[in-house]
C-alpha positions as CSV (number, residue, x, y, z in Angstrom):
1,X,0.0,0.0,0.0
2,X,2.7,2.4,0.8
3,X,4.5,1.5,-2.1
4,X,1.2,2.5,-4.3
5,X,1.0,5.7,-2.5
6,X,4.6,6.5,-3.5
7,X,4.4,5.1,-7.0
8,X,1.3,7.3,-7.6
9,X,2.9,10.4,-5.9
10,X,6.1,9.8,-7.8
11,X,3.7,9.8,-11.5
12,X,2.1,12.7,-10.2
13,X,5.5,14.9,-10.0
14,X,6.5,13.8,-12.7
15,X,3.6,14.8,-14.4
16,X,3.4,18.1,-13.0
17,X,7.5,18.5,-13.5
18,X,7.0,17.3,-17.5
19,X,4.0,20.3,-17.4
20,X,5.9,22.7,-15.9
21,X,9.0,22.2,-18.6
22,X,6.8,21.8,-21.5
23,X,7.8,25.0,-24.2
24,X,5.5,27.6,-25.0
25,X,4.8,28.8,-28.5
26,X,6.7,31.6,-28.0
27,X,10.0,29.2,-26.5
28,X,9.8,27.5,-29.4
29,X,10.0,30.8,-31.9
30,X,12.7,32.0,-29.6
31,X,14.5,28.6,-29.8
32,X,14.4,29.2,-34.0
33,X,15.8,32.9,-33.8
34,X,19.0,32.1,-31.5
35,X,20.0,29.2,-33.6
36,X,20.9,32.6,-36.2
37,X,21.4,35.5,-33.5
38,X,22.7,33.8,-30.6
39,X,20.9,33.2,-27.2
40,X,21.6,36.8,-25.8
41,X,20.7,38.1,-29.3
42,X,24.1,39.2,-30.4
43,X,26.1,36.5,-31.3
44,X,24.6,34.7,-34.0
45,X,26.7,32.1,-35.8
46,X,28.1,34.8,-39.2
47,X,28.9,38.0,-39.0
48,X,26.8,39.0,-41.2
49,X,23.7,38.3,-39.3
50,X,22.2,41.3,-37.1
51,X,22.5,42.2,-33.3
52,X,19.4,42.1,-32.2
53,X,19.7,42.7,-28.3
54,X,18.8,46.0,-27.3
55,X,17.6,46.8,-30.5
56,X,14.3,49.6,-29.9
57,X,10.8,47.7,-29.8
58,X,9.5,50.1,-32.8
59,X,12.3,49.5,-35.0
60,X,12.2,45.4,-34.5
61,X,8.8,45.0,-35.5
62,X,8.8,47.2,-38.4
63,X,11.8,45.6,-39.9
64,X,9.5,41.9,-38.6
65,X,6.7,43.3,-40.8
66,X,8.2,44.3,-43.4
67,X,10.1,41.1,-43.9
68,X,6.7,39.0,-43.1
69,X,4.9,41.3,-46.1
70,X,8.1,41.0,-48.4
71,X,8.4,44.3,-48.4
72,X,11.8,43.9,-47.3
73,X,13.0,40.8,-48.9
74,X,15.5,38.9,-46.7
75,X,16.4,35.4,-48.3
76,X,17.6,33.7,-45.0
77,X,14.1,35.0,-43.0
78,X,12.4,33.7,-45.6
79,X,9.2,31.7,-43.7
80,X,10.7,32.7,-40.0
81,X,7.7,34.9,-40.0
82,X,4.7,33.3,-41.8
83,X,1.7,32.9,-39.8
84,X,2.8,35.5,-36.9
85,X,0.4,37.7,-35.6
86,X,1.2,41.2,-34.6
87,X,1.5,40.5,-31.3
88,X,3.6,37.8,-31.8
89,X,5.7,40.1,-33.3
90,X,5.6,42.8,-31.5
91,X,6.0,40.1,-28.4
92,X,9.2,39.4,-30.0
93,X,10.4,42.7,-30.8
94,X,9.7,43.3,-27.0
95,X,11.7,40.3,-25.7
96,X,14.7,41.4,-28.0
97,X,14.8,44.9,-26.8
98,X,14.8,44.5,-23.4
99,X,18.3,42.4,-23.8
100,X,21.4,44.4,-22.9
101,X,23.4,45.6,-25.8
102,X,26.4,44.3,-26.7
103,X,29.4,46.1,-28.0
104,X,32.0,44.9,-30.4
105,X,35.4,46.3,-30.8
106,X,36.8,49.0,-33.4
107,X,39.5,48.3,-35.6
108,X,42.3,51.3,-35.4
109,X,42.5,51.2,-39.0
110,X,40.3,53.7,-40.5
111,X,38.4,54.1,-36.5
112,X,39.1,58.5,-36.8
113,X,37.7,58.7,-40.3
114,X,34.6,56.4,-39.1
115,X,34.2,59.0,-36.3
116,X,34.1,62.3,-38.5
117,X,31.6,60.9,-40.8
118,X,29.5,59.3,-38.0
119,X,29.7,62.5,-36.1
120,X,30.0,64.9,-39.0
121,X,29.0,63.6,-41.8
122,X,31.3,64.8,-45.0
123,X,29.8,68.2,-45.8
124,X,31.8,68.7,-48.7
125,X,28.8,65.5,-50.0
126,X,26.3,66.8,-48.6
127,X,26.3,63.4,-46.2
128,X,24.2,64.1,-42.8
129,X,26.0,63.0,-39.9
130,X,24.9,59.7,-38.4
131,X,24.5,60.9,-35.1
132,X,21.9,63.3,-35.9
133,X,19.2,60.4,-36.5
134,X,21.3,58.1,-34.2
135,X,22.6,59.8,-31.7
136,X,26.2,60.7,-30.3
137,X,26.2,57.0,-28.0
138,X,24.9,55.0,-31.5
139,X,21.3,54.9,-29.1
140,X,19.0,55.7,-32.1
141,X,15.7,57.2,-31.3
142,X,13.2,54.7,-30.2
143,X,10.4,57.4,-31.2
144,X,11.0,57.8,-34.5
145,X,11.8,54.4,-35.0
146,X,15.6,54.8,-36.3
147,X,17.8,51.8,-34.8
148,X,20.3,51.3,-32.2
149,X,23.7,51.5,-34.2
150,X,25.7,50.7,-31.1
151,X,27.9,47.1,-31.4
152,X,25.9,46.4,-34.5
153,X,28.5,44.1,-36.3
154,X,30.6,45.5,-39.3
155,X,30.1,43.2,-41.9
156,X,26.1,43.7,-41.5
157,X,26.4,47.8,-41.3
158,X,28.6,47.2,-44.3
159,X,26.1,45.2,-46.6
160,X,22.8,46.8,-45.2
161,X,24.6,50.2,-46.3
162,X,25.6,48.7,-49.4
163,X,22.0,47.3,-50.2
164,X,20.8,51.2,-49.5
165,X,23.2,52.4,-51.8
166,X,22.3,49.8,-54.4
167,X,18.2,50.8,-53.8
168,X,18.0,47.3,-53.0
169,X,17.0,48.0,-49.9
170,X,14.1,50.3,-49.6
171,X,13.0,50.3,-45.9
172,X,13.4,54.3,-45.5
173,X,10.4,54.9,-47.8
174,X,8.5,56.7,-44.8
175,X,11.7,58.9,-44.3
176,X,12.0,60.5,-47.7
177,X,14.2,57.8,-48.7
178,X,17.0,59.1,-46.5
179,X,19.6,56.3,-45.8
180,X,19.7,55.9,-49.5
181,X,20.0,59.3,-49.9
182,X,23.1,59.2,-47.6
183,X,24.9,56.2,-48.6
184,X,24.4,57.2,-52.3
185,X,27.4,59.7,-51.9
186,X,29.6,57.1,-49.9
187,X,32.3,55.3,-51.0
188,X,33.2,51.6,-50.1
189,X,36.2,52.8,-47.9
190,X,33.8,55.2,-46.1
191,X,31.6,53.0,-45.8
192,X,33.7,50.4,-44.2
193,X,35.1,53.2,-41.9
194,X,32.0,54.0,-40.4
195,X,31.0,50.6,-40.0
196,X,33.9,50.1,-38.3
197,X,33.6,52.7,-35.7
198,X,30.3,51.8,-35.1
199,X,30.9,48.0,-34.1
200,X,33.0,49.6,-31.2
201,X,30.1,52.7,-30.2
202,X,28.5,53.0,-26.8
């Protein structure tokens, strides 16, 4: 009798343990995005692929909704999104931006000529600085929607400005078209300059 009693009691925890563990929806979709950005959101396995900690709430599920709509068209997201609802998305953005940022470190080569574009833009282009829509600590402005730069990787800044310059990417539309406005006038050096100092900006 006493063993039933155990027996029973020991099916019941395990029950209530194999409840307890079971994964949410949301685990699961959490599960999927770290397997590319990392389990603290900024250390996914290539260089190429975006922080995502600390990135602003706004920004996150834009970017989610535009890439869900093919607005923006990002091959390797390509089904991530299907089927989400906006407050799955917005859940996620949420989750992601309440991680602490991470930053990266500068390269010295290039690192002052990064900083005088960053900060001043090159007037004799007529390139805004990117602090202006950024600001001075690469903190964006959650408001407007325009992204934490600070730690973002260089090889993504690099393509992503790139893919502006090109007009392939397109997701300033509601600004006037302004990044590609701005990385229309810059060359690949600056380019990789800025990138460079931005991977090490807090």
């Amino acid at each position: 009798m006493r063993f039933l009693k155990w027996a029973m009691f020991a099916v019941a925890l395990l029950a209530t343990t194999a409840n307890a563990e079971e994964p949410t929806a949301f685990d699961i979709t959490i599960s999927v995005c770290a397997s590319c950005h990392g389990q603290d959101g900024a250390s996914g396995i290539a260089p190429d692929y975006p922080n995502l900690a600390g990135q602003n709430a706004r920004y996150l599920l834009t970017q989610m909704q535009m890439i869900q709509s093919g607005e923006r068209p990002v091959p390797l997201m390509a089904g991530q999104l299907d089927g989400k609802s906006e407050e799955e998305l917005l859940n996620l953005a949420e989750h992601y931006a309440a991680m602490p940022v991470k930053v990266g470190r500068s390269k010295t080569d290039n690192l002052d000529a990064g900083m005088h574009i960053y900060r001043g833009g090159i007037m004799a282009k007529g390139v805004a600085a990117c602090s202006a829509c950024h600001s001075p600590t690469g903190a964006g402005n959650a408001p407007a929607g325009f992204p934490v730069l600070s730690g973002q990787r260089f090889e993504y800044v690099v393509a992503q400005l790139i893919a502006y310059r090109e007009g392939v990417r397109k997701t300033d539309s509601d600004y006037g078209g302004m990044m590609r406005g701005v990385a229309s006038r810059l060359t690949d050096t600056e380019i990789r300059a800025v990138a460079n100092y931005i991977q090490g900006l807090y």
